[in-house]
N, C-alpha and C positions, 0 to 999 in steps of 0.2 A: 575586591574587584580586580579583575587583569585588566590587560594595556592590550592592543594590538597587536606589539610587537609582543608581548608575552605569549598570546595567542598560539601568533605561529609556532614559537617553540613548544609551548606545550603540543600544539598537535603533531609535530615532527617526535616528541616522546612518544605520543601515544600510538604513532603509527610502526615506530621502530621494536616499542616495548610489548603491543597487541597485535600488531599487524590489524588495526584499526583504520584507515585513512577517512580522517573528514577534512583533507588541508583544500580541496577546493569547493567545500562547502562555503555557504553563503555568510563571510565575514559579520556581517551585520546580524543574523538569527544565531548564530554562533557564538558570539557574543552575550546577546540577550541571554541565554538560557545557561550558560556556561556560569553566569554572573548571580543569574537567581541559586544553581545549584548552590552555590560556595553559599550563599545566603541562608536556606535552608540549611545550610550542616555548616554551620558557621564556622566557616575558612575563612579568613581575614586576606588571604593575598595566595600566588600561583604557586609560590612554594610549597605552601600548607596543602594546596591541591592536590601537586603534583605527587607529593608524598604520600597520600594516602592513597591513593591510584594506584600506585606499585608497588604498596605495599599491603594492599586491603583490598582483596577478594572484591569483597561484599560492596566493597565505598563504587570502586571501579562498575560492577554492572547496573547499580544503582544511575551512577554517571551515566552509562550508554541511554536506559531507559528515560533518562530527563533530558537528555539533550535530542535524543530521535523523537522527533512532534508525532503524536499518536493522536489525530482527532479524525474521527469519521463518527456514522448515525446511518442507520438503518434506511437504502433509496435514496442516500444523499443527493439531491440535484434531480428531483426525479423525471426530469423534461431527459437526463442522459439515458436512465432508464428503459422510459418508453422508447426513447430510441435505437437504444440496444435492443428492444423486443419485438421494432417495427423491421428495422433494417438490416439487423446482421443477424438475428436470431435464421431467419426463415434460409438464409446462407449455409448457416450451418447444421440447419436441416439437413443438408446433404451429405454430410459424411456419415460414415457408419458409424466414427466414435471421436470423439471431441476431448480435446487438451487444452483448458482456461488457465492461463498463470493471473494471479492476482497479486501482481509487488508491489510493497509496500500495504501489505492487507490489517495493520494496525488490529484493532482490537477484531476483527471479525466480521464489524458489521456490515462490509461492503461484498466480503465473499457469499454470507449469507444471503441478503440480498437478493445476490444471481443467481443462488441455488434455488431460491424460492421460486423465482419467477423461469427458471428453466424447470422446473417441476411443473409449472402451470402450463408451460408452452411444449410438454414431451421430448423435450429434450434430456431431463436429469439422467434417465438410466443408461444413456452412452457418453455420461461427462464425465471427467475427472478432472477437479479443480488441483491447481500447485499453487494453496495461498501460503508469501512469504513475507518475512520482516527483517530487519537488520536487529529489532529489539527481541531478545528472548523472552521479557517480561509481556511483551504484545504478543507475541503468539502461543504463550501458555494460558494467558486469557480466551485467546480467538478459541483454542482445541477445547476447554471447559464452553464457550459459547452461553455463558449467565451475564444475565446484561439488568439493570436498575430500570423499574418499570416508571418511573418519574416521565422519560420521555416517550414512552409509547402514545399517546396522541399526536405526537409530531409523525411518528416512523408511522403511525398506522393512517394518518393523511399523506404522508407521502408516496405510501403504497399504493393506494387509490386513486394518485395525480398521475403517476407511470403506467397503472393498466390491470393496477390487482384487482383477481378474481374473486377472491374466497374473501374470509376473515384473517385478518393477519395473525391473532391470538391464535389460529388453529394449527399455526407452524411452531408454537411455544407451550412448554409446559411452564405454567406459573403459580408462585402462591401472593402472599400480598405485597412485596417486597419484589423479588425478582422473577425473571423470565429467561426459563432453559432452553437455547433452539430442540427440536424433535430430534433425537437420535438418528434417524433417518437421513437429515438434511449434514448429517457429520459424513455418513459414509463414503461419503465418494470425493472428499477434500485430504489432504495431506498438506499439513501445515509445518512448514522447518526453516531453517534462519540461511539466510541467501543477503549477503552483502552487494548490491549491485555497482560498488568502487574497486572490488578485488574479486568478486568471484564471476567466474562462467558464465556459460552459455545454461540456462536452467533446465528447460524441454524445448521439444517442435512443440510450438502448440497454435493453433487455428485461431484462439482469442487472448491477446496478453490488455489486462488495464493495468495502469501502473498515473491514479490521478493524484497531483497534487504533494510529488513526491519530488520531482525535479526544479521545483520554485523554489527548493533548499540548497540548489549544487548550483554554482557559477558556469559558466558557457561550457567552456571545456570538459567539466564532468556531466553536464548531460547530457553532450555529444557522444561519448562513452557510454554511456546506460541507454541510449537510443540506439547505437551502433549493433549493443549489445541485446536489444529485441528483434531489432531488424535480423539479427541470426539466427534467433529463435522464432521467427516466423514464417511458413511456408508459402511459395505465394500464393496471393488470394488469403492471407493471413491477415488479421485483425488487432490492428492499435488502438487502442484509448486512452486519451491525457487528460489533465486538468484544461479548463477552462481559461486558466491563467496561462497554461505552458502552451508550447509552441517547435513545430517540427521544423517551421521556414529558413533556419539561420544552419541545421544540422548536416552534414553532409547524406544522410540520407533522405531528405527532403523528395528528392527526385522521385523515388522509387515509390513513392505512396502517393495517392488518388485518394483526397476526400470525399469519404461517405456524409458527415455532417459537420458542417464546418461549425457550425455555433457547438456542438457538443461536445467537438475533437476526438471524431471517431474517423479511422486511416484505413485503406486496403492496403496492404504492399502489393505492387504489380509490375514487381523484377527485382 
């Protein structure tokens, strides 16, 4: 197990040795998961960590993917849903072609999702989705799109709570075990690995979600990753947070007009 102070030195390695930076990540989830890793690969203390980190390829991306939290489910929350397809959808009706960033898009389920239901609503053939992750292990998942059919009564009740039309199955090819998203619902996503502590500005795009992704970074660094959409958005351009996060404390606070405040969906408007 590390210390705090351990902590931070290790992530001042990791950010000098990777150009990594998690140092204003949420000490406490940081922590947690830093502490199971070494438990799983039985590392007794941060030296033994630190060493195989920089010295092993494989220990090191294995690291990134256990400490970046990957959990989502197909229409997670689907009260946001519907209202991504009550309220903003019919908005972007209006343009002649439409640019969705989806950061922090974990295993896939949450980009698929919006492609489904921009299928339903005539939107898909002038979208192009930019779903990204910090984990490379999470988006070579997302771009295969096979997901464990255990929880398809959940995803396929939740489909039907947000405004689904069809049968959910009729977006997957499956056998008894898993479920392929349609070919189809691939083509118009581009999935690639986008740091939102060190890297750019991503696209212009009309709709950025990025939920449940900033209740891991401390004040500071989500002020930065929100800075850093609000650039990427055009006005009249479209935010989406978690339920839990919050634009009020950010410097650009001002510039966005609530569409749904229980949902934390944002215009920009300036």
């Amino acid at each position: 197990m590390i210390t705090l102070n351990e902590l931070d030195e290790l992530l001042f390695t990791i950010k000098k040795q990777f150009d990594y930076d998690f140092c204003d990540y949420s000490k406490a989830s940081m922590l947690r998961r830093i502490n199971r890793f070494m438990d799983i690969n039985n590392m007794k203390n941060a030296v033994d960590l630190k060493f195989e980190l920089i010295n092993n390829p494989a220990i090191f991306q294995n690291f990134i993917n256990e400490i970046v939290v990957n959990v989502s489910e197909f229409f997670r929350d689907p009260s946001f849903f519907k209202s991504l397809r009550e309220k903003v959808f019919p908005y972007l009706n209006s343009y002649p072609k439409i640019n969705i960033w989806s950061a922090g898009c974990s295993f896939g389920e949450e980009t698929y999702s919006l492609n489904i239901l921009l299928k339903e609503n005539n939107l898909f053939s002038k979208t192009r989705i930019y779903a990204t992750d910090i984990s490379a292990n999470a988006i070579e998942r997302a771009r295969k799109g096979i997901y464990d059919n255990n929880n398809f009564k959940d995803y396929t009740r939740n489909y039907y709570d947000c405004g689904g039309k069809e049968a959910l199955n009729n977006y997957f090819v499956s056998d008894d075990r898993h479920s392929m998203i349609q070919s189809e619902l691939k083509q118009n996503v581009l999935f690639s690995n986008h740091n939102l502590v060190a890297d750019s500005v991503f696209k212009e795009c009309q709709l950025i979600l990025c939920r449940n992704v900033l209740i891991y970074f401390n004040n500071e660094l989500q002020n930065k990753a929100l800075e850093l959409f609000y650039e990427s958005l055009p006005v009249h351009g479209f935010l989406a947070i978690g339920k839990k996060e919050s634009l009020r404390f950010s410097s650009i606070y001002d510039n966005f007009k609530e569409i749904d405040r229980e949902e934390k969906i944002y215009q920009k408007i300036r």
